[in-house]
C-alpha positions as CSV (number, residue, x, y, z in Angstrom):
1,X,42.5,93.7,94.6
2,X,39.7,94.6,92.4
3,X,38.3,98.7,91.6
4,X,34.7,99.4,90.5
5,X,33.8,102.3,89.4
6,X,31.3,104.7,91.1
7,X,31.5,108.3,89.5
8,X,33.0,110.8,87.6
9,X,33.0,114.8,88.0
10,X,34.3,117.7,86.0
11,X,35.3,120.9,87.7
12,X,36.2,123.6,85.1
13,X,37.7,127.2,86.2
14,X,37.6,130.0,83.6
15,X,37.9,133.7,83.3
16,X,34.9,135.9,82.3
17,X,35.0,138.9,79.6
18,X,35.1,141.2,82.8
19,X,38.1,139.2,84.5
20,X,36.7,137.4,87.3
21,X,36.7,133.9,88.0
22,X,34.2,131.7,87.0
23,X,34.0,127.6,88.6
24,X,31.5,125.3,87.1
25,X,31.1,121.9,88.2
26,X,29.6,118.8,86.2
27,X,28.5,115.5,88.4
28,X,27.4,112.0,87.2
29,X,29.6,111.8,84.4
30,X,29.5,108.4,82.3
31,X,31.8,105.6,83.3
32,X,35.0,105.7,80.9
33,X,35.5,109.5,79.7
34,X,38.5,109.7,77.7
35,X,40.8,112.7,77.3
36,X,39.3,113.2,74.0
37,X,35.8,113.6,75.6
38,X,36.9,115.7,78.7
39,X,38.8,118.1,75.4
40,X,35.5,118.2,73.2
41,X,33.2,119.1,76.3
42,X,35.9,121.7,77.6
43,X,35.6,123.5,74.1
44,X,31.9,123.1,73.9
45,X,31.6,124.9,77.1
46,X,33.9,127.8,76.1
47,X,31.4,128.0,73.4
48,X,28.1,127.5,75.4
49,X,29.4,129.8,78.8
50,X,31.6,132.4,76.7
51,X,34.9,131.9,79.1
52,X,38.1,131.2,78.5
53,X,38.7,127.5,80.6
54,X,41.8,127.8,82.2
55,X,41.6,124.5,84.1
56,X,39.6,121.1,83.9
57,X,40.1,118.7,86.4
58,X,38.4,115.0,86.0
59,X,38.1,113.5,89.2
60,X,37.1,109.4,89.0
61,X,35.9,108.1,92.3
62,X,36.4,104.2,92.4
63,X,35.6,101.4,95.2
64,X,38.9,98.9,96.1
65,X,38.1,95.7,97.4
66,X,40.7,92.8,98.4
């Protein structure tokens, strides 16, 4: 069985300075994020978007041959 990679997405959820919920998603991410970047780009959008991320989720979409 071999996998090749075809994307990767970020979905952030975060809470605004009035309370409500804010979702932001990312699309055509680079192949190979590492916790380390998914971490740096969570806190640079806290920064950028002035919300508190409560929740990042990578999601890695991937082909599986035989």
């Amino acid at each position: 069985m071999s996998k090749a990679w075809v994307k990767s997405s970020i979905a952030t959820t975060g809470i605004s300075a009035d309370g409500s919920e804010i979702k932001h998603s990312f699309n055509n991410l680079k192949e190979g994020l590492t916790e380390a970047d998914v971490i740096t780009f969570t806190a640079i959008l806290n920064t950028l978007l002035a919300d508190e991320i409560s929740e990042t989720k990578l999601t890695t979409v991937e082909t599986v041959a035989k």
